[in-house]
N, C-alpha and C positions, 0 to 999 in steps of 0.2 A: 615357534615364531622366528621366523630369518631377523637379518639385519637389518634390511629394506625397511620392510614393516615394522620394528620396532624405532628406528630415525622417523618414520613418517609420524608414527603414533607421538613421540617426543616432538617434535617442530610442530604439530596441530596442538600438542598441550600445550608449548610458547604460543601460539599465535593466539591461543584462546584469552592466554594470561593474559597477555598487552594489549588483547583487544577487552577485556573488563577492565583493567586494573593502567593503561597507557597512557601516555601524553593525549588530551584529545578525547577520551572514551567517553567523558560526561556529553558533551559535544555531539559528538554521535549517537549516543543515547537520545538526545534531543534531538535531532537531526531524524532520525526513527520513527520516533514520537510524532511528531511533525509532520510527516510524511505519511501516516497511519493515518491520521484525523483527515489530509488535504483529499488523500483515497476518497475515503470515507464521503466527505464534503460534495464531490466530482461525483462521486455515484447517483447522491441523494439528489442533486441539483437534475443529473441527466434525467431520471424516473418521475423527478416533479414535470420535466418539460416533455418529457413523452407522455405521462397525463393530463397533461395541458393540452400538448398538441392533439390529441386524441380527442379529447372535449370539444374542444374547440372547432375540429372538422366534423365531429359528430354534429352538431348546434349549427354549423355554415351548411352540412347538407338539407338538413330539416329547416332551413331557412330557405333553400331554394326549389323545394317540394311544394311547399306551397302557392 
């Protein structure tokens, strides 16, 4: 292994540390967290209104069939 590669692999094991163990890391942890659920939220919300919207035109064409 050159020297390159072995600095690179040392400052990614530092960045690792102080990003678990840093001023701030709880923080971001929830900041994550947070961010994981909001995902989540935004998805479930868009698939409820595109089965809504889809009902909803289905029921308005068969209303005008008539």
């Amino acid at each position: 292994m050159d020297i390159k590669q072995e600095l690179e692999n040392r400052v990614k094991a530092l960045e690792d540390l102080i990003e678990t163990k840093g001023i701030g890391s709880k923080q971001l942890n929830k900041v994550r967290k947070t961010q994981k659920y909001l995902n989540i939220t935004v998805l479930g919300v868009t698939v409820v209104a595109a089965i809504g919207l889809a009902a909803w035109m289905s029921l308005h064409d068969d209303e005008e069939d008539e």
